[in-house]
Residue, then its C-alpha position, 0 to 999 in steps of 0.5 A: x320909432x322902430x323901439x316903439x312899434x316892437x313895444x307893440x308888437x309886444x304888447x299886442x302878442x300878449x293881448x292875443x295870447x290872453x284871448x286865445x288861451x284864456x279859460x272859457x266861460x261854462x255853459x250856463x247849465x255847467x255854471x249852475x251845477x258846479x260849485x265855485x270850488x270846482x270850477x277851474x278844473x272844469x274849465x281846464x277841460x273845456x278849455x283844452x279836450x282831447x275830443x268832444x262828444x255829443x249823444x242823443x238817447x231815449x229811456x223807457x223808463x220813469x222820469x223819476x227812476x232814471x234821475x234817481x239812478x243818476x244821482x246814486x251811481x253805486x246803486x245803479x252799478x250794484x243794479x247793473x250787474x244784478x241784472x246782468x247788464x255792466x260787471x263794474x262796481x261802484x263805492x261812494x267815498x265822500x256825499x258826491x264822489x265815488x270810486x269804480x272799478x271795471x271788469x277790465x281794472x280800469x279804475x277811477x273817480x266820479x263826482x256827481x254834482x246834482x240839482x233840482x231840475x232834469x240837468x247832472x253833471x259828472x266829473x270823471x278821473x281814471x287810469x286805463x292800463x294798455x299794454x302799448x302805452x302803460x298807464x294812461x290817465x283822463x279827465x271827463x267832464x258830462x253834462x246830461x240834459x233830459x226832459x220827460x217824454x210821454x211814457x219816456x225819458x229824452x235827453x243830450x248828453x255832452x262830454x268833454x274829455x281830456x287825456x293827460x299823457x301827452x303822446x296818447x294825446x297827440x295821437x287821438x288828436x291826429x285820429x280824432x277824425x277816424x274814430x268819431x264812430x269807435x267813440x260814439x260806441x263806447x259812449x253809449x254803451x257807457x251810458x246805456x247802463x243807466x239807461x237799461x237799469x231805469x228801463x228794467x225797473x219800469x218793463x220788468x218790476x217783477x225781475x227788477x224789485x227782487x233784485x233791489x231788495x237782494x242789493x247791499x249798495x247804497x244805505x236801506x233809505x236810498x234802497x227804499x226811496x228807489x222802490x217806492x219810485x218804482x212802485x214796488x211796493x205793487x209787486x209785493x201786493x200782487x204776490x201776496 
């Protein structure tokens, strides 16, 4: 009898185990956006992160521009640090992954998964160099849910984050109640690059349309498609 209920005990162990560790379903519009191919990855992140974050924001900006913005980040970096706003550059080395590089060296990767509609996804890779801890890797998964608003852009964005040095791990999970705010920060301020961009083109089209002209990132076509998006066509008429 006693062999039986250990049997048991056994089995119901492992049933739990499979219940409390196996991966979790993607949200819907994660699903929609991420490939098959792509998807275990994605769920090892959500399944596991060192912390989560949720960001509410606000663009001034045309729907479409912002969306464009999104969808090319070597043109939104190039942008950037034409208008001053963010010193990182930007590369694409494959048709939805790029490589960037900060002011401060930090490198990494960023996959865009794109799709009709007002939803993106990012996948994010990169080393961080500290001089406490080294080299410490992460893994980001975004997702950036947005919808027009009048004469603007209102959206969520969603991050999951996973630090892959296992003490640095530990010590933001024993933090993570202290530093909700210093987190809050760095995200906004990363993605109000985008944000700053797309309001730029609209407020100031007579800066913002030289500048795109001047850029060399991304090919002529995309460069064009963004200047016609954002009516720049108009500000060489009124200058002639």
């Amino acid at each position: 009898m006693r062999s039986k209920i250990g049997v048991l005990s056994v089995l119901l162990m492992v049933l739990l185990a499979g219940v409390l560790y196996a991966s979790p379903d993607l949200p819907s519009s994660l699903r929609a956006l991420v490939p098959e191919d792509r998807r275990t990855e994605v769920q090892e992140i959500l399944a596991d992160p060192t912390f989560t974050r949720e960001l509410d924001f606000v663009a001034h900006a045309n729907l479409q521009v912002f969306t464009y913005l999104l969808d090319h980040p070597d043109l939104n970096a190039a942008l950037a640090r034409a208008l001053r706003i963010a010193p990182y550059e930007v590369v694409p080395i494959s048709p939805r992954q790029y490589r960037g590089v900060d002011a401060d060296r930090n490198a990494g990767t960023i996959e865009v998964f794109r799709a009709e509609g007002h939803e993106r996804a990012f996948v994010e890779r990169g080393v961080s160099s500290g001089w406490w801890f080294g080299e410490i890797g992460g893994r980001v998964v975004a997702l950036v849910v947005f919808a027009p608003d009048a004469d603007s852009v209102r959206g969520t964005v969603t991050v999951w984050a996973r630090i892959d040095q296992g003490m640095v791990d530990r010590l933001l999970r024993f933090l993570k109640p202290f530093l909700g705010g210093l987190l809050d920060r760095k995200l906004s301020e990363q993605f109000s690059i985008p944000v700053r961009v797309a309001e730029a083109a609209a407020q100031h089209p007579d800066r913002f349309c030289p500048l795109l002209e001047a850029v060399s990132d991304g090919s002529p076509e995309e460069r064009q498609a963004l200047a016609g998006l954002a009516g720049c066509w108009q500000v060489e008429g009124r200058r002639t």
